[in-house]
VOSEBA-69138 format. One record per atom (N, C-alpha, C): chain; atom name; residue number from 1; z, x, y negated. Coordinates in nm, 4 decimals. Layout:
['A'; 'CA'; NUM; [Z; X; Y]]
...
This chain:
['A'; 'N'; 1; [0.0000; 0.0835; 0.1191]]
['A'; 'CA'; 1; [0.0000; 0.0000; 0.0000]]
['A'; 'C'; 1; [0.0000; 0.0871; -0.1242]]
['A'; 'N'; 2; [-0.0367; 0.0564; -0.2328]]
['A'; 'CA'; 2; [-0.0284; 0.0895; -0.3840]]
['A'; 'C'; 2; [-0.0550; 0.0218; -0.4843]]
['A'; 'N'; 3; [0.0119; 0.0724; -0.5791]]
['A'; 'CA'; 3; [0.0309; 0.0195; -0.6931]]
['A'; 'C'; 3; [-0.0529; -0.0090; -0.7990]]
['A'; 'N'; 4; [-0.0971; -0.0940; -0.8402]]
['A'; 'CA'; 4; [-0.2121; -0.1007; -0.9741]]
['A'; 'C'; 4; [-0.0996; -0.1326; -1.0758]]
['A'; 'N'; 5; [-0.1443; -0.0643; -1.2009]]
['A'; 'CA'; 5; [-0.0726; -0.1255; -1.3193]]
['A'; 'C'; 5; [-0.1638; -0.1267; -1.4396]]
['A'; 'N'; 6; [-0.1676; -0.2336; -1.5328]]
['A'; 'CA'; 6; [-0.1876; -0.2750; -1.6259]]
['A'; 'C'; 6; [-0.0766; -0.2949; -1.7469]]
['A'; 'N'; 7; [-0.1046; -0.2141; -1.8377]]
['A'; 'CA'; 7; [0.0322; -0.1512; -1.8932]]
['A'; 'C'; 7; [-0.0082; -0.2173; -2.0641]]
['A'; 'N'; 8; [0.0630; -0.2417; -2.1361]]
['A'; 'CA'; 8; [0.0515; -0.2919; -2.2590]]
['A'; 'C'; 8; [-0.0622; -0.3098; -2.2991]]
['A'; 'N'; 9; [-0.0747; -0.4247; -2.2111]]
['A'; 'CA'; 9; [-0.2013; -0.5239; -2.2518]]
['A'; 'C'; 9; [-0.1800; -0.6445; -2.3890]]
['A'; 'N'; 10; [-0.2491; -0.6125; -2.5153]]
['A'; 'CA'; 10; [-0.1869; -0.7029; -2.6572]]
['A'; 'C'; 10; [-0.2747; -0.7847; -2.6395]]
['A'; 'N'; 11; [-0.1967; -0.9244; -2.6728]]
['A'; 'CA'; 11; [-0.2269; -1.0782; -2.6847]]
['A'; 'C'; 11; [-0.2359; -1.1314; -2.8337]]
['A'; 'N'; 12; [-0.2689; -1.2107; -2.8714]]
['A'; 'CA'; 12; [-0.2367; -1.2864; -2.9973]]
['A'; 'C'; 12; [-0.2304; -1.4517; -2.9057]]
['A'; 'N'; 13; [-0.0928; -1.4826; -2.9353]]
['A'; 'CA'; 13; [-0.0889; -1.5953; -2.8774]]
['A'; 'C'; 13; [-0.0030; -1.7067; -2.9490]]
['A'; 'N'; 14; [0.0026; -1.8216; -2.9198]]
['A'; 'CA'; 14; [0.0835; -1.9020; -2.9747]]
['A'; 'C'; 14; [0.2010; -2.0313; -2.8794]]
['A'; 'N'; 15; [0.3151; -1.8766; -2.8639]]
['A'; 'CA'; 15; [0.3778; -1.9574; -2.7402]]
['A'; 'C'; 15; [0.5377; -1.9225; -2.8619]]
['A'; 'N'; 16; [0.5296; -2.0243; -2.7957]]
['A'; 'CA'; 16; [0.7566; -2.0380; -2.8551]]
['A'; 'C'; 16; [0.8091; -2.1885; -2.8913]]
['A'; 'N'; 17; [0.9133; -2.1507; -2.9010]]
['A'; 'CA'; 17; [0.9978; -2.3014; -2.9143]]
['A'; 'C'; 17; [0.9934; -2.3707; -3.0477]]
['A'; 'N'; 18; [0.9650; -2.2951; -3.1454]]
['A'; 'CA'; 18; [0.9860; -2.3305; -3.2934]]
['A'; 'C'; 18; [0.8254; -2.3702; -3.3161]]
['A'; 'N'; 19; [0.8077; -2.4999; -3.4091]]
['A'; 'CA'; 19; [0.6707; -2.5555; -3.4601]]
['A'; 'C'; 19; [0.5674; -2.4207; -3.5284]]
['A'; 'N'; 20; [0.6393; -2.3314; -3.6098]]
['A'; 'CA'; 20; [0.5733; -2.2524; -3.6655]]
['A'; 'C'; 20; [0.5199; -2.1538; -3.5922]]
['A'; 'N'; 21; [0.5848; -2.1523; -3.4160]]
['A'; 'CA'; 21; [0.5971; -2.0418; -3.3553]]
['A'; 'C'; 21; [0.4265; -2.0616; -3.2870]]
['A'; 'N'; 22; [0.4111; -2.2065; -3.2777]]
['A'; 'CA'; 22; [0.2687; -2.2590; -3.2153]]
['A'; 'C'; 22; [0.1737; -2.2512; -3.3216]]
['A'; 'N'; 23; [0.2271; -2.2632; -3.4657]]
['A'; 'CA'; 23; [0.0736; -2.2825; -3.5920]]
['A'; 'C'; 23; [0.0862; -2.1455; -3.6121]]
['A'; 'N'; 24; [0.1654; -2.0241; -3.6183]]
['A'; 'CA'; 24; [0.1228; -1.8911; -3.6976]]
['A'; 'C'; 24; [0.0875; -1.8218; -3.5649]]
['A'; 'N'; 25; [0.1429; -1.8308; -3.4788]]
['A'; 'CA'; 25; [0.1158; -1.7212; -3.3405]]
['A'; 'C'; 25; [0.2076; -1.5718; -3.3662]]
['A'; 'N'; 26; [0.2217; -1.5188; -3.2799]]
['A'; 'CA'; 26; [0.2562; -1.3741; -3.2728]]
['A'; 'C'; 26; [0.1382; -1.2958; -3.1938]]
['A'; 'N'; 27; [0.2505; -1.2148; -3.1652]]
['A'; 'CA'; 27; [0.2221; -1.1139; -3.1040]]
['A'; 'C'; 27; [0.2521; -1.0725; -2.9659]]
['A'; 'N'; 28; [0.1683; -1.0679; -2.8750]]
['A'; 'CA'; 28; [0.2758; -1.0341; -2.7225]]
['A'; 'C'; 28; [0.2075; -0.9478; -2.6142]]
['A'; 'N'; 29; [0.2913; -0.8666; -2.5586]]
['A'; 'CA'; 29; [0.2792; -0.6890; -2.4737]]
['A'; 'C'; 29; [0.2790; -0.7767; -2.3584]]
['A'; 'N'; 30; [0.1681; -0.7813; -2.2522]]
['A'; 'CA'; 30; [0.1903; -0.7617; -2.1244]]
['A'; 'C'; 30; [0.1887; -0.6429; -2.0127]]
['A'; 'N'; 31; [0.2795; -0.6515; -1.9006]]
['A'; 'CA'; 31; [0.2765; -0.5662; -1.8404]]
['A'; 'C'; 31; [0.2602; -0.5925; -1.6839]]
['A'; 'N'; 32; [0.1578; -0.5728; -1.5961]]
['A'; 'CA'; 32; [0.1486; -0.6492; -1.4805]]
['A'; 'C'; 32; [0.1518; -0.5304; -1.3783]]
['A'; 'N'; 33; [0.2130; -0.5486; -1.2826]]
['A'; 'CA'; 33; [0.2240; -0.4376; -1.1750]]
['A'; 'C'; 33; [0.1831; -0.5408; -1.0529]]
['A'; 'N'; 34; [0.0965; -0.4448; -0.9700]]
['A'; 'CA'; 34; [0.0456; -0.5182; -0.8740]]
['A'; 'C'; 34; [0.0376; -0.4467; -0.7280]]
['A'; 'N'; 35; [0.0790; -0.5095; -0.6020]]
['A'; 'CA'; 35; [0.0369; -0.4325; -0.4923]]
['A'; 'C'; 35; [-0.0291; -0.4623; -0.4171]]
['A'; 'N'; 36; [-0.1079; -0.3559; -0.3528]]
['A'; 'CA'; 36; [-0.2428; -0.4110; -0.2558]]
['A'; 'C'; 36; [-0.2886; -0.2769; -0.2130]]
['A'; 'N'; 37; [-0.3179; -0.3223; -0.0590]]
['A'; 'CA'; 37; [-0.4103; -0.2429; 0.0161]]
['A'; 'C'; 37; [-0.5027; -0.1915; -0.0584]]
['A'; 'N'; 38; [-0.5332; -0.0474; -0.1479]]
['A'; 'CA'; 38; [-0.6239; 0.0255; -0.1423]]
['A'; 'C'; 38; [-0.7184; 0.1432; -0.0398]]
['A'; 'N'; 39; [-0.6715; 0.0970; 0.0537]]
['A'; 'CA'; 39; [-0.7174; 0.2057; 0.1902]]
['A'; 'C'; 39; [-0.8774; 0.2174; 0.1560]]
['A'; 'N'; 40; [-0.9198; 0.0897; 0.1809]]
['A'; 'CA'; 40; [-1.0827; 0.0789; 0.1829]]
['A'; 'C'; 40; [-1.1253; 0.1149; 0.0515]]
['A'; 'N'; 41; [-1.0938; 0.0600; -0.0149]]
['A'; 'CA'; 41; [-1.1603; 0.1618; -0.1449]]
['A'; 'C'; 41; [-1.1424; 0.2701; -0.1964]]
['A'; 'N'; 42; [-1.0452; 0.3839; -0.0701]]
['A'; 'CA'; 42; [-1.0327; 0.4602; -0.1307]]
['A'; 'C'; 42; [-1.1334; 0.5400; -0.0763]]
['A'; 'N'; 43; [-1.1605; 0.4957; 0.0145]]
['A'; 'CA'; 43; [-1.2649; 0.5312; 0.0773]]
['A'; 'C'; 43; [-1.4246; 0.5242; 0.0862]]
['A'; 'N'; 44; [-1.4661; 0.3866; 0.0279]]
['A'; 'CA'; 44; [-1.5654; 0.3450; 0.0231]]
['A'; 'C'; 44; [-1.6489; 0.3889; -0.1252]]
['A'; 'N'; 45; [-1.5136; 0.3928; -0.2200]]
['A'; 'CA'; 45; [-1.5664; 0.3800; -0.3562]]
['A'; 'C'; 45; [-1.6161; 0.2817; -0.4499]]
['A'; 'N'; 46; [-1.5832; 0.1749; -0.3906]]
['A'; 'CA'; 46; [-1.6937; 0.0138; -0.4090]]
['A'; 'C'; 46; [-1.5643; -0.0385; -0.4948]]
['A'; 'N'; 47; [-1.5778; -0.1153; -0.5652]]
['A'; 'CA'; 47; [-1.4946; -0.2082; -0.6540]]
['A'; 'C'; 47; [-1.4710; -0.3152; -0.5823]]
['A'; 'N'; 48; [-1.6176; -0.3817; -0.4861]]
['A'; 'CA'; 48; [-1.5656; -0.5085; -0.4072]]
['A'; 'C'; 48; [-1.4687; -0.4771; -0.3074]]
['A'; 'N'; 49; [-1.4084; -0.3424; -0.2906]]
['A'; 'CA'; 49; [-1.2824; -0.3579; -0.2247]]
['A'; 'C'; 49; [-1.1865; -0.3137; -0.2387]]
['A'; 'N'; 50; [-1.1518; -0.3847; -0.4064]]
['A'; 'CA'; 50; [-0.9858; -0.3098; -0.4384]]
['A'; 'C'; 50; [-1.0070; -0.4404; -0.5533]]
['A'; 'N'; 51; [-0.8998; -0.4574; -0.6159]]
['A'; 'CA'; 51; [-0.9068; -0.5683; -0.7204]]
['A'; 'C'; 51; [-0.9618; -0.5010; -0.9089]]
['A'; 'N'; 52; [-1.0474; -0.6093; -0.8944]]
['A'; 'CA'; 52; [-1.1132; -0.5383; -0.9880]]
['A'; 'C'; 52; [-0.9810; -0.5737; -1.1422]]
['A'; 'N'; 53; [-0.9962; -0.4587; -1.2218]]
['A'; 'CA'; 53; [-0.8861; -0.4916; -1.2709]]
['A'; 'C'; 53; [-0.9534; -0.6288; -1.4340]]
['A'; 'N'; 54; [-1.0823; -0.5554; -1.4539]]
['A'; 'CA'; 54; [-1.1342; -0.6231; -1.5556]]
['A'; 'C'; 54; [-1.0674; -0.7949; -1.4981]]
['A'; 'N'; 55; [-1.1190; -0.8778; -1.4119]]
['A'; 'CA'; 55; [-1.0416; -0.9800; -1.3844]]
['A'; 'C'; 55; [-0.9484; -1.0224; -1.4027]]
['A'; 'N'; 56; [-0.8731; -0.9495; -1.3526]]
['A'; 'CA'; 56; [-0.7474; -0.9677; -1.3665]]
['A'; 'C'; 56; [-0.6461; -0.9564; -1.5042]]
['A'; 'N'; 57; [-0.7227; -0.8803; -1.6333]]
['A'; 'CA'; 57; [-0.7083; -0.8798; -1.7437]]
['A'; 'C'; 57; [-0.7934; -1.0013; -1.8138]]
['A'; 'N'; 58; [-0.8891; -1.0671; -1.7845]]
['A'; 'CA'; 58; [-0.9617; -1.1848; -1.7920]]
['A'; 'C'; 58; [-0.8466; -1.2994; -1.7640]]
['A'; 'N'; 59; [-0.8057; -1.2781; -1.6685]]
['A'; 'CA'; 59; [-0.7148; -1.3858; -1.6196]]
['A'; 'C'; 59; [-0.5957; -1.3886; -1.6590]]
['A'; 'N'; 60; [-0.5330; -1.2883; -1.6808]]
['A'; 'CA'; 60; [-0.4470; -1.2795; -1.7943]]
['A'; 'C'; 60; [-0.4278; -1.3561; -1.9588]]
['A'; 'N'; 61; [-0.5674; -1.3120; -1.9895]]
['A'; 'CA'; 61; [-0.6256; -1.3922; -2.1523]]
['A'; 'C'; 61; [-0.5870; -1.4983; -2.1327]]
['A'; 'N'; 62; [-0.7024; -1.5312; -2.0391]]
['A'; 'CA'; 62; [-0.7028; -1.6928; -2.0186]]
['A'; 'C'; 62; [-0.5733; -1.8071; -2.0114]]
['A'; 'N'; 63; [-0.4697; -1.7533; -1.9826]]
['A'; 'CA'; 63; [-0.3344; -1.7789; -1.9549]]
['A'; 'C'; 63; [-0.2418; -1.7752; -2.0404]]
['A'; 'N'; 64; [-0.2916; -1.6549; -2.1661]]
['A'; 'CA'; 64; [-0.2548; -1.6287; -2.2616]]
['A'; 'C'; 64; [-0.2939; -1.7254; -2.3596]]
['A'; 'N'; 65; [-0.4178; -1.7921; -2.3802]]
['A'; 'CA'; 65; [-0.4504; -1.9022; -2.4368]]
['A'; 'C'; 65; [-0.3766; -2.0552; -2.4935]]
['A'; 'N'; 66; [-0.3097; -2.0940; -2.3202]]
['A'; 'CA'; 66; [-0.3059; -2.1728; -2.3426]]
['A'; 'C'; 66; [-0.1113; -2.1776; -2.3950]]
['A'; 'N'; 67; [-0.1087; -2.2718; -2.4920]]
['A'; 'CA'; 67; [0.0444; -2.2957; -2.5918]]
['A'; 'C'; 67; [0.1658; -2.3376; -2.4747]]
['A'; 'N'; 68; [0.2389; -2.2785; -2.4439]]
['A'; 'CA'; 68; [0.4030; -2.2679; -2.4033]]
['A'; 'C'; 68; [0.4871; -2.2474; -2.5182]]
['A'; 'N'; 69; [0.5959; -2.3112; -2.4753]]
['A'; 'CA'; 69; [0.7164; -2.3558; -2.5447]]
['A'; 'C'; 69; [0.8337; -2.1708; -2.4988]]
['A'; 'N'; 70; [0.7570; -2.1423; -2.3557]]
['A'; 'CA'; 70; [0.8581; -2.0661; -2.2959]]
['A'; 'C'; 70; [0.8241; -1.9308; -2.2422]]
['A'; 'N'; 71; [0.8734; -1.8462; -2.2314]]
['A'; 'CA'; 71; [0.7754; -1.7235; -2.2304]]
['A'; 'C'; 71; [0.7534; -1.6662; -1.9976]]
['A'; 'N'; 72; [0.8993; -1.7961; -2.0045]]
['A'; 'CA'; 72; [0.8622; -1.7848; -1.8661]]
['A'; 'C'; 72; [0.7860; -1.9002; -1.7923]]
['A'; 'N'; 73; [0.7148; -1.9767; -1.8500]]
['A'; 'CA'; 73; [0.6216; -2.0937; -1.8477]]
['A'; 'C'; 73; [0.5114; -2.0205; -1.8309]]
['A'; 'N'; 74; [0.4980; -1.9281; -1.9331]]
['A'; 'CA'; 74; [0.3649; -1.8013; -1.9163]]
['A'; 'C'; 74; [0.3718; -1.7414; -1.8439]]
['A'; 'N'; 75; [0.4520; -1.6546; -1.8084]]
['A'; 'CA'; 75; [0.4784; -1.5741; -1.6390]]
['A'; 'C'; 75; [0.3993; -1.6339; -1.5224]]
['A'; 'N'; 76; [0.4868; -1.7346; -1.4811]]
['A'; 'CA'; 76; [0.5099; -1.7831; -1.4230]]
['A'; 'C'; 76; [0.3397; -1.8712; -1.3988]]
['A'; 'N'; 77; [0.2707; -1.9026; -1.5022]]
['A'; 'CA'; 77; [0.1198; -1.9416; -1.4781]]
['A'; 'C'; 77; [0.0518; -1.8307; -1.4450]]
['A'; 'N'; 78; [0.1087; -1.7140; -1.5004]]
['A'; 'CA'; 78; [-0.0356; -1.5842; -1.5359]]
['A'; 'C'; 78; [-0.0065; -1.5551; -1.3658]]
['A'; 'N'; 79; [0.0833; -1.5290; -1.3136]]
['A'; 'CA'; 79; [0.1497; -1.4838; -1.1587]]
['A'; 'C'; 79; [0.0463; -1.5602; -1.0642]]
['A'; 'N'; 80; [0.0811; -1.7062; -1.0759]]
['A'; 'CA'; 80; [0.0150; -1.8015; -1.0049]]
['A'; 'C'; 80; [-0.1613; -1.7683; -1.0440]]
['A'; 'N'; 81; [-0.1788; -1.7571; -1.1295]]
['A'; 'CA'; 81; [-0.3226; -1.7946; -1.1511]]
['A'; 'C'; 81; [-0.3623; -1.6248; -1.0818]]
['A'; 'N'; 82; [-0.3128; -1.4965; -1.0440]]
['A'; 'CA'; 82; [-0.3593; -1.3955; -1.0295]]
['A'; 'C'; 82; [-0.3585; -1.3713; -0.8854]]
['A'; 'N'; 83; [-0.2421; -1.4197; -0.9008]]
['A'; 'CA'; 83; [-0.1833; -1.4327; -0.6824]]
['A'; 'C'; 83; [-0.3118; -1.5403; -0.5885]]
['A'; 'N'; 84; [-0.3414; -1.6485; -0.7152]]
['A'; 'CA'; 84; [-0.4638; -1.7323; -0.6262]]
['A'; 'C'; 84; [-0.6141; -1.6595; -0.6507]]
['A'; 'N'; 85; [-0.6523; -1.5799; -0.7278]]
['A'; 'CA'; 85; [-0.7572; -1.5514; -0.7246]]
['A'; 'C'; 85; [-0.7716; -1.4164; -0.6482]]
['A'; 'N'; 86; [-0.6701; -1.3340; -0.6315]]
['A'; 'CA'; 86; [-0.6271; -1.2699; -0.6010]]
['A'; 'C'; 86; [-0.6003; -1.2071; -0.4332]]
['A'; 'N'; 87; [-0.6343; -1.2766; -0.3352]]
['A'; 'CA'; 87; [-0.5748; -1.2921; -0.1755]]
['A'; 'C'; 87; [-0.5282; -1.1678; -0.1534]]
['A'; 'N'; 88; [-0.5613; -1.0355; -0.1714]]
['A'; 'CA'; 88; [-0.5363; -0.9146; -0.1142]]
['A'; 'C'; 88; [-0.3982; -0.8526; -0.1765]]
['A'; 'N'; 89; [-0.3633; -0.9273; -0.3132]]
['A'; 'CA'; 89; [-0.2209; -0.9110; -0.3817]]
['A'; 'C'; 89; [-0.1116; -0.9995; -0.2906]]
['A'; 'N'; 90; [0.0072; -0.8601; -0.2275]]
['A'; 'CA'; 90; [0.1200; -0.8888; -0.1848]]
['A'; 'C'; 90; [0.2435; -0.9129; -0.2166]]
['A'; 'N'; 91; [0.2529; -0.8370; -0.3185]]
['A'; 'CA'; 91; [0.3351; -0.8339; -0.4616]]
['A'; 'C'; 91; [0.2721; -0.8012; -0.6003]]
['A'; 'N'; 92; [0.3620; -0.9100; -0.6689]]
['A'; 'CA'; 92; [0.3145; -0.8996; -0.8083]]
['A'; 'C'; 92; [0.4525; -0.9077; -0.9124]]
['A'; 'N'; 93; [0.4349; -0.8245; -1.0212]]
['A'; 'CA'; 93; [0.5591; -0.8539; -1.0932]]
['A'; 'C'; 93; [0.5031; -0.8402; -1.2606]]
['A'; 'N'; 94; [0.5499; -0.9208; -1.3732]]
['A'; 'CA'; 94; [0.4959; -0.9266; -1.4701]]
['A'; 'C'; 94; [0.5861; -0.8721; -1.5529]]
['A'; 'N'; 95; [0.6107; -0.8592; -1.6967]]
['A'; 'CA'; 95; [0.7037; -0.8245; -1.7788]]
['A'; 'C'; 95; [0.6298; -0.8694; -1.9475]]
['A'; 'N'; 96; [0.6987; -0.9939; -1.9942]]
['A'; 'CA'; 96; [0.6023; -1.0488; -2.1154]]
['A'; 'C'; 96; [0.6766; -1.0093; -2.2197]]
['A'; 'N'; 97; [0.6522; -0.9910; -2.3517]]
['A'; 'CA'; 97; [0.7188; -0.9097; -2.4797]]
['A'; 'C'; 97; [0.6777; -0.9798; -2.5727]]
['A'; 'N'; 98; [0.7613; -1.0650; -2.6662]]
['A'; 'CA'; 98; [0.7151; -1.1193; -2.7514]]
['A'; 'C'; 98; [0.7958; -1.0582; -2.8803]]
['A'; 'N'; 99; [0.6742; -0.9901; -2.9711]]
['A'; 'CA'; 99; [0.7294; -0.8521; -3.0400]]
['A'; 'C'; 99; [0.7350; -0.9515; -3.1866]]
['A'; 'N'; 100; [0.8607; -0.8870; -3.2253]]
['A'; 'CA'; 100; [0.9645; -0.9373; -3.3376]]
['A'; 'C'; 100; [0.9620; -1.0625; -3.3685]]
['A'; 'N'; 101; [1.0060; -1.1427; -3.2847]]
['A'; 'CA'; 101; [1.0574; -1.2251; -3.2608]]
['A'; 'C'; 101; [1.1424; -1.3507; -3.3592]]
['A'; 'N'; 102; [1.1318; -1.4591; -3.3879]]
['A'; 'CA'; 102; [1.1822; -1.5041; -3.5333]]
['A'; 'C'; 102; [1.3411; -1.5464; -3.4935]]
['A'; 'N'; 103; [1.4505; -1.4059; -3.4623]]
['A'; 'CA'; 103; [1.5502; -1.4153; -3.4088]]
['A'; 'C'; 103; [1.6609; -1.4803; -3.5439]]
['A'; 'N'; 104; [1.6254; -1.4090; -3.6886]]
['A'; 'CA'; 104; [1.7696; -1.4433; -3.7883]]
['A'; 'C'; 104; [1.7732; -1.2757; -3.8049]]
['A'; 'N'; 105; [1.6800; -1.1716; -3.7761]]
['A'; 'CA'; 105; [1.7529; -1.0356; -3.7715]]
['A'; 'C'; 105; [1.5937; -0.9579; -3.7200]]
['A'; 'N'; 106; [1.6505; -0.8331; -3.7207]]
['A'; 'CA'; 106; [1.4996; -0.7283; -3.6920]]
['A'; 'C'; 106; [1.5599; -0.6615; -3.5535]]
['A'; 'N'; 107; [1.4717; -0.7190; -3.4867]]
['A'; 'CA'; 107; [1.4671; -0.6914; -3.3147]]
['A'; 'C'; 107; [1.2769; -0.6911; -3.3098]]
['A'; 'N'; 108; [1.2560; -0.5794; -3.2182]]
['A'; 'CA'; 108; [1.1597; -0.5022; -3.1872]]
['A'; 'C'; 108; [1.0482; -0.6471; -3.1185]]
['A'; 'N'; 109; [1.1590; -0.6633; -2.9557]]
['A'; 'CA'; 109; [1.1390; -0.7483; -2.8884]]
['A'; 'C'; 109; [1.2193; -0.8228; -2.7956]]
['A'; 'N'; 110; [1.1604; -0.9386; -2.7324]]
['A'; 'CA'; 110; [1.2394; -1.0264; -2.6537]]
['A'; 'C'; 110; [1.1742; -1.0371; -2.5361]]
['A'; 'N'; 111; [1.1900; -1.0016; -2.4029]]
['A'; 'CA'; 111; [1.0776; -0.9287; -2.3178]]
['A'; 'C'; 111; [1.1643; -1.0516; -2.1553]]
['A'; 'N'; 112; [1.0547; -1.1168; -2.1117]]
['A'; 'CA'; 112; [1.1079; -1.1331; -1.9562]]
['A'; 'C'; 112; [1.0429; -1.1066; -1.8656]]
['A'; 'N'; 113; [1.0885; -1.0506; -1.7168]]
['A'; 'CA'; 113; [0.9895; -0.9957; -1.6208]]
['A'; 'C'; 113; [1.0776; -1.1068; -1.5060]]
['A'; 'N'; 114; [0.9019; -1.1369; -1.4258]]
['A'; 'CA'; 114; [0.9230; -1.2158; -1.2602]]
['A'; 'C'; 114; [0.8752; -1.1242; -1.2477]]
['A'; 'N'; 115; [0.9316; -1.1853; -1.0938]]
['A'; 'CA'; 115; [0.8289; -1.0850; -0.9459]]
['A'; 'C'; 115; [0.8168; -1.2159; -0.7946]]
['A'; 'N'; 116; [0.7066; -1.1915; -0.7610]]
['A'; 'CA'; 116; [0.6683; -1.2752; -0.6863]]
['A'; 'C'; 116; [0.6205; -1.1557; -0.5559]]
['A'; 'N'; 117; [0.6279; -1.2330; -0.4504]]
['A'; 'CA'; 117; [0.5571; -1.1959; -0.3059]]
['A'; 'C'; 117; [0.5049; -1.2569; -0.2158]]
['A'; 'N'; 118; [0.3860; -1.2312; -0.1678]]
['A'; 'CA'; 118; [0.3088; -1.3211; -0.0849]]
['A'; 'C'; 118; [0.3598; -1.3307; 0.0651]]
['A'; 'N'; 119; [0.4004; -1.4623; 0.1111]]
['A'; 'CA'; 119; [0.4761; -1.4936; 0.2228]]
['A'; 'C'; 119; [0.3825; -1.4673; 0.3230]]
C-alpha cells in the first residue's frame, strides 16, 4: 500500500453558519491523504492504474461548490464523493481549514480532519 497526498489545495468557498459567511465566502486549505495499491503502476507507468490525482482534485472543487452550514458536512461529502468514484481507495482521511475565521479575535485557522476506511 501507499500513500497519495494532496496537500494545501485553496478553495474559495461559501460554507459557515453565519448569513454573511454564505454571501462573502472565505477562504479554505484542503488536505487529502489517500491509500491505495500502487504496485501496478509502479510498474506499468500508466495513470489508468493508480488514481489519477487531477480527479480527485476535480472532485474535491466540485464539493467545494456546493454551500454548508458545517465544515464537517463538507468532509464528510468530499470523502463520500472520492471513496465512490474512487474503488481502489482503502483509506482516506481529509483535514479542512477555514482560514481566519469570523471568531471575535485573529486566529489563523479553524481546521477539522475525518478518516474513513473501506470495509
Amino acid at each position: 500500500m501507499s500513500k497519495i497526498l494532496l496537500e494545501n489545495m485553496e478553495f474559495f468557498a461559501y460554507h459557515g453558519c453565519f448569513k454573511e459567511e454564505q454571501i462573502i465566502g472565505n477562504q479554505f486549505v484542503v488536505n487529502l491523504q489517500i491509500e491505495t495499491d500502487t504496485q501496478k503502476a509502479e510498474l506499468s507507468d500508466s495513470l489508468k492504474d493508480t488514481v489519477n490525482y487531477q480527479e480527485v482534485y476535480n472532485t474535491i472543487g466540485e464539493q467545494m461548490k456546493v454551500k454548508s452550514h458545517l465544515l464537517e458536512h463538507v468532509a464528510r461529502r468530499i470523502m463520500d464523493a472520492v471513496m465512490e468514484k474512487f474503488e481502489t481507495i482503502s483509506w482516506l482521511k481529509i483535514k479542512i481549514s477555514k482560514m481566519h475565521p469570523p471568531m471575535g479575535g485573529k486566529m489563523r485557522c479553524v481546521s477539522l480532519e475525518l478518516e474513513t476506511r473501506r470495509e
